[in-house]
C-alpha positions in Angstrom: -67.8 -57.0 -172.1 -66.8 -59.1 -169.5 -64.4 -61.6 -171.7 -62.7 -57.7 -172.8 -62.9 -56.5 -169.1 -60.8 -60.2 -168.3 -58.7 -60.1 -171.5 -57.4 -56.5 -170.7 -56.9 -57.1 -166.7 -54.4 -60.3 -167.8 -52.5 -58.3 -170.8 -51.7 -54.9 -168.0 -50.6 -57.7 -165.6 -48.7 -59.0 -168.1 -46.9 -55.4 -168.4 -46.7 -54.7 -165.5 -44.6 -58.1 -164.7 -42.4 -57.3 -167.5 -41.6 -53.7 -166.6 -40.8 -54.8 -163.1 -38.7 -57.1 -164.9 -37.0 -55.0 -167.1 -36.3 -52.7 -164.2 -34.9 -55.4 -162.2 -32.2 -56.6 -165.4 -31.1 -53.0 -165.4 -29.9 -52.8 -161.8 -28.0 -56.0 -162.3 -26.6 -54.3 -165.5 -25.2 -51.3 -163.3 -24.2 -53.5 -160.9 -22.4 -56.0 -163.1 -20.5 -53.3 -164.5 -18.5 -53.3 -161.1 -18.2 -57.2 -160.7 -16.7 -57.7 -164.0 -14.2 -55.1 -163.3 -13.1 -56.8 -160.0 -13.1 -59.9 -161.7 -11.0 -58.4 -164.6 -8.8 -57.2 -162.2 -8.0 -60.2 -160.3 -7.8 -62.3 -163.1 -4.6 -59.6 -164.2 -3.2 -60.2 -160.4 -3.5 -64.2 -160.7 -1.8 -63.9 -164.2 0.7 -61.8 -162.5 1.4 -64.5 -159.7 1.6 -67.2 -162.6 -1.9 -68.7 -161.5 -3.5 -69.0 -164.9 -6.3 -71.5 -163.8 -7.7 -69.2 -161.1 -7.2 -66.4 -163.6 -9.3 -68.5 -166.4 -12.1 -68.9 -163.5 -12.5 -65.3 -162.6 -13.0 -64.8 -166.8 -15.4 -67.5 -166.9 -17.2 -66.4 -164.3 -17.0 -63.2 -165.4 -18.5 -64.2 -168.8 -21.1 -66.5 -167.6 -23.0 -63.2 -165.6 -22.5 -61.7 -168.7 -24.3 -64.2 -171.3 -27.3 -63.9 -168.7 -28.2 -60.7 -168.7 -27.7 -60.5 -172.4 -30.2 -63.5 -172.7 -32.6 -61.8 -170.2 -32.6 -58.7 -172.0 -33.2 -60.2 -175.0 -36.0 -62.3 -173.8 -37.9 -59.3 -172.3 -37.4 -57.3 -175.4 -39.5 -60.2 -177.4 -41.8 -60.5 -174.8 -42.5 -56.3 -174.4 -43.4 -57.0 -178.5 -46.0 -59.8 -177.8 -47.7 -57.7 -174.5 -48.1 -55.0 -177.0 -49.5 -57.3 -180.0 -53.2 -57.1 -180.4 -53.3 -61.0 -180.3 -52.4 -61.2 -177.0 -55.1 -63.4 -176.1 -53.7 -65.9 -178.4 -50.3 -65.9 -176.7 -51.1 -65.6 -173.1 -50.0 -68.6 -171.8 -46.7 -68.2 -174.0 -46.3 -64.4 -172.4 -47.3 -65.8 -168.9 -44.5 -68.9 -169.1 -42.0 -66.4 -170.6 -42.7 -64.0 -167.8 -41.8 -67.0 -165.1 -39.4 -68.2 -166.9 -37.3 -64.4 -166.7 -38.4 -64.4 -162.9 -36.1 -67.7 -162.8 -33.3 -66.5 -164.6 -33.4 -62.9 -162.9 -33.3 -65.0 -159.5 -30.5 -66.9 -160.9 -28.3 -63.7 -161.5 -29.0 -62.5 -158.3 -27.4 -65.3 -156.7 -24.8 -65.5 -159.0 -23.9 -61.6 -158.3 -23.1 -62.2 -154.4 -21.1 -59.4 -154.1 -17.2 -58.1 -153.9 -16.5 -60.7 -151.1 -17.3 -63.5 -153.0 -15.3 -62.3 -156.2 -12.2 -62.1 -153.5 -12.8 -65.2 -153.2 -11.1 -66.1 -155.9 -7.8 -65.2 -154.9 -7.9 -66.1 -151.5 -6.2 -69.8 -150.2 -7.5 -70.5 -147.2 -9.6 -74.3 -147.8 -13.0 -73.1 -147.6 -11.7 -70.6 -150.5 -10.8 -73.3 -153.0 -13.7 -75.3 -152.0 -15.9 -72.6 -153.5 -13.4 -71.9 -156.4 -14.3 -75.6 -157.1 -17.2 -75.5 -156.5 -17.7 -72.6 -158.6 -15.6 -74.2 -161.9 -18.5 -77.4 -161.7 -21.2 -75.0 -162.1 -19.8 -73.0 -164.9 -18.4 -76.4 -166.8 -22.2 -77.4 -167.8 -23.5 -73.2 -168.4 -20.6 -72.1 -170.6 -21.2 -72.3 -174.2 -18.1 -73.1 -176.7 -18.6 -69.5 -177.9 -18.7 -68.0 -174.6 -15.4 -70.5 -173.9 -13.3 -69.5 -177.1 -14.0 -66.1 -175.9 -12.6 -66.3 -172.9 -10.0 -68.3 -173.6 -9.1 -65.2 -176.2 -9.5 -62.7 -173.4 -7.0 -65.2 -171.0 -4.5 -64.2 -173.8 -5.0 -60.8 -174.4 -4.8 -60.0 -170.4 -1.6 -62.6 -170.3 -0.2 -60.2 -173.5 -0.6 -57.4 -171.3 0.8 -58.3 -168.0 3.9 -59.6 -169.7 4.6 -56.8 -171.5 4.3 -54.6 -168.4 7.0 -57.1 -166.3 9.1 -56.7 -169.1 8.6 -53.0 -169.5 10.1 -52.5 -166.2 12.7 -55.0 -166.4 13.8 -53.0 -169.0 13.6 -49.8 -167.1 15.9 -51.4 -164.5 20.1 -50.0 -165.2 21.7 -53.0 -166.2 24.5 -54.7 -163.5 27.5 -56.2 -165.4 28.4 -59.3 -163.8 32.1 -60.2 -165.2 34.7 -59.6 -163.2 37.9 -57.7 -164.0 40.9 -59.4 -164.3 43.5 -59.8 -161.3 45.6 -57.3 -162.5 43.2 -54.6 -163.1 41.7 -55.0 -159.8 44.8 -53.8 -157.9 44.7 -50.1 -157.6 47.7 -48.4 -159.8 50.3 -46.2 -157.7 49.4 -42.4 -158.2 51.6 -40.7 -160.5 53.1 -38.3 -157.8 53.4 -41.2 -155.3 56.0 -42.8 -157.6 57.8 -39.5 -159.0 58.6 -39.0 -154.8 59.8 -42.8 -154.0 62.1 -42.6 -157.4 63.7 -39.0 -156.0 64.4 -40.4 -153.1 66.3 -43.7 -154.5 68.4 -41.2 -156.5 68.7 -39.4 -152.9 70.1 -42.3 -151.3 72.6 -43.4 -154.2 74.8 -39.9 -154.3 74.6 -40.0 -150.3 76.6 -43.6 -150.5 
């Protein structure tokens, strides 16, 4: 009775940890949404400017957040299957490491999602700026998968695609302005037809006077 009494009392703490978890991963999911749109965004504006490094950071950050919460909520789903399984005695110490392992990684997206100020970051130039924007590149060069990095290296493209086509979109929305200029003759303005019809009258005027 006693070893069931114990056995139970670990496998609802271990639910209990995960659904605070899994609650936890879905407010960063909301809030995510919003970063990766400001980072999307700024990346456009960088690419606009001609900055593509500082857009490939904001992408890579971008992407980064986004493999973590996907590896999170992947690891919680296995782990709500093994708190369920009747074995759960046998797996415990699995469940319990699992569980402190997601803690880890659900503190690690917390600091990585600082908030809007430090996405604006990205753009800004002031030194303490590009420290971080250094800083920042380091930390991603050792997280990013090749996968995650041919992805955003294909998303770099697709946003460069886009803002060139909308420069040249307008350019070509813009009257054109021809710039030859007209021969020396033609720029002379030509005497009005009843100007000289008057001057001629008058010549003829001044010969039967004489």
């Amino acid at each position: 009775m006693g070893n069931s009494s114990s056995r139970i009392t670990a496998q609802d703490q271990a639910i209990l940890d995960l659904k605070l978890q899994r609650d936890k991963l879905h407010q960063y999911q909301r809030r995510i949404t919003l970063l990766t749109d400001k980072e999307t965004a700024i990346a456009r504006q960088m690419l606009a400017k001609g900055d593509k490094a500082r857009a490939l950071l904001a992408l890579r950050r971008k992407k980064y957040q986004e493999s973590l919460l996907a590896k999170t909520d992947a690891q919680l789903e296995q782990l709500e299957k093994l708190t369920s399984s009747v074995e759960f005695a046998l797996i415990q110490k699995d469940v319990v490491f699992g569980l402190q392992q997601g803690a880890k990684v659900l503190k690690e997206i917390h600091a990585e999602m600082g908030g809007i100020e430090k996405v604006e970051k990205l753009m800004e130039e002031t030194a303490e700026a590009i420290a971080y924007q250094k800083e920042v590149s380091e930390i991603l060069a050792g997280r990013i998968t090749n996968q995650d990095e041919e992805e955003v290296e294909d998303e770099l493209a697709a946003l460069e695609a886009e803002v060139t086509g909308r420069t040249l979109g307008v350019r070509q929305q813009l009257p054109s302005v021809p710039d030859t200029q007209l021969p020396a003759n033609q720029v002379e303005e030509e005497p009005k037809p009843e100007t000289t019809g008057l001057k001629r009258q008058t010549e003829r005027q001044a010969m039967l006077a004489s």
